[in-house]
C-alpha positions as CSV (number, residue, x, y, z in Angstrom):
1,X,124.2,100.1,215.7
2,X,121.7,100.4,212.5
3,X,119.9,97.1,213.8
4,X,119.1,98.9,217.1
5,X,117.6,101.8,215.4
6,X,116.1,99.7,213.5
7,X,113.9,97.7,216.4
8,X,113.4,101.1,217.8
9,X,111.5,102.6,214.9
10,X,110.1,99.3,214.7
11,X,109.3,99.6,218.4
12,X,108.0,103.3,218.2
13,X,105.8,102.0,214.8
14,X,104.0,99.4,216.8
15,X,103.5,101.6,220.0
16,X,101.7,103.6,217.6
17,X,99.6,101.4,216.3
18,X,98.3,100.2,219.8
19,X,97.5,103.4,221.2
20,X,95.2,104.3,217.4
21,X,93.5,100.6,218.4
22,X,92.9,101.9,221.7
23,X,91.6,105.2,220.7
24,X,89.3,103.5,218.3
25,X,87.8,101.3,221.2
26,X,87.4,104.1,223.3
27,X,85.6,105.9,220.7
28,X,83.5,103.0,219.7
29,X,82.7,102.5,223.6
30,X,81.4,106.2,223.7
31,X,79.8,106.0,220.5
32,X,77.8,102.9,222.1
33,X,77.0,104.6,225.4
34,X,75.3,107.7,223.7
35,X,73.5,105.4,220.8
36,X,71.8,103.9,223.8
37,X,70.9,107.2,225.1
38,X,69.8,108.2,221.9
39,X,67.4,105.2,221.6
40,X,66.5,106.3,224.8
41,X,65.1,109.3,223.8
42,X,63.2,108.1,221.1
43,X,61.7,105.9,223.8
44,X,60.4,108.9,226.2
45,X,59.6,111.4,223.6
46,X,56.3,112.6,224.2
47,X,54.1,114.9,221.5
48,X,54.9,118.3,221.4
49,X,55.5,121.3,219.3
50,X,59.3,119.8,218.9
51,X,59.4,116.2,218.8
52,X,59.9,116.2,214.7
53,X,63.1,118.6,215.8
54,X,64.3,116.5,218.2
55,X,64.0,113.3,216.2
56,X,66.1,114.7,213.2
57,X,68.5,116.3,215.7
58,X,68.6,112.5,217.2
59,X,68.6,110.6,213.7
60,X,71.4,113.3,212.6
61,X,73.8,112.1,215.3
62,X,73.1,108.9,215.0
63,X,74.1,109.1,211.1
64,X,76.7,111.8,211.2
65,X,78.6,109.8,214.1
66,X,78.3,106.4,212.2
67,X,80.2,107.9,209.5
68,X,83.0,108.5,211.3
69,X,83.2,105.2,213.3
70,X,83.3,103.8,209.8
71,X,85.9,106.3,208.5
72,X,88.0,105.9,211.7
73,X,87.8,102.1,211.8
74,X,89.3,101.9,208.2
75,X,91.7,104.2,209.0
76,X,93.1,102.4,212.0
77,X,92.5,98.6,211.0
78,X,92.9,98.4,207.1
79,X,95.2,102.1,206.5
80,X,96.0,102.4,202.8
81,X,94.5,99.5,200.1
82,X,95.4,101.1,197.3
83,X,98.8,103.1,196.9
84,X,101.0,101.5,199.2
85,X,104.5,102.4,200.0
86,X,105.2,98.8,198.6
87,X,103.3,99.7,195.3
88,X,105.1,103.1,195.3
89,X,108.2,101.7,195.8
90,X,108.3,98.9,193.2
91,X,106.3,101.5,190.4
92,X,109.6,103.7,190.9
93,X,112.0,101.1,190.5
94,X,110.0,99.8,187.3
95,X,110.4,103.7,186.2
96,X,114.1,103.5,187.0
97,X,114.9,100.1,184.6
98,X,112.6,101.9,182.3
99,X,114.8,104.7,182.1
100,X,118.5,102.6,182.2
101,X,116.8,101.1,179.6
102,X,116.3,103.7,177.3
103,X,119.1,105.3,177.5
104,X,121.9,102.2,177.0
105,X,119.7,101.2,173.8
106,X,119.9,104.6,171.9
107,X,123.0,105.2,169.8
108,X,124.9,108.4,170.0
């Protein structure tokens, strides 16, 4: 019984983790379909009283957006380096001898 519950967190886990890939590649599609537009514009722009405005409007997206591709992809492809349940898990068992310990070596 507690190995089927098991494979289904396990199963519910990995279901997960597909549809956060498959957001990611959506948002990576859309973030390629507008960068194109984007060089686009930069293309077509003509002189005017707002082409400096619509340049850092343009550049803006471009760097704002970039950001967050980056800060997504980490998020869904390399999740936690540092402080892993693994590393919490083992630092609070060291804490735990640590403490046995102390307390069968003092005298009363």
């Amino acid at each position: 019984m507690k190995n089927n519950i098991d494979e289904e967190q396990l199963l519910a886990k990995a279901k997960q983790k597909v549809k956060q890939v498959q957001i990611f590649y959506l948002h990576l599609v859309l973030y390629a379909i507008v960068v194109g537009l984007l060089l686009y514009n930069f293309y077509i722009i003509e002189e005017g009283p707002y082409k400096n405005n619509i340049i850092a409007l343009n550049l803006s997206v471009l760097v704002v957006w970039t950001v967050f591709i980056i800060i997504h992809r980490i998020n869904v492809f390399n999740g936690r380096k540092i402080f892993k349940k693994s590393w919490e898990e083992k630092k609070i068992q060291e804490f735990l001898e640590d403490e046995n310990e102390t307390e069968t070596t003092t005298w009363e």
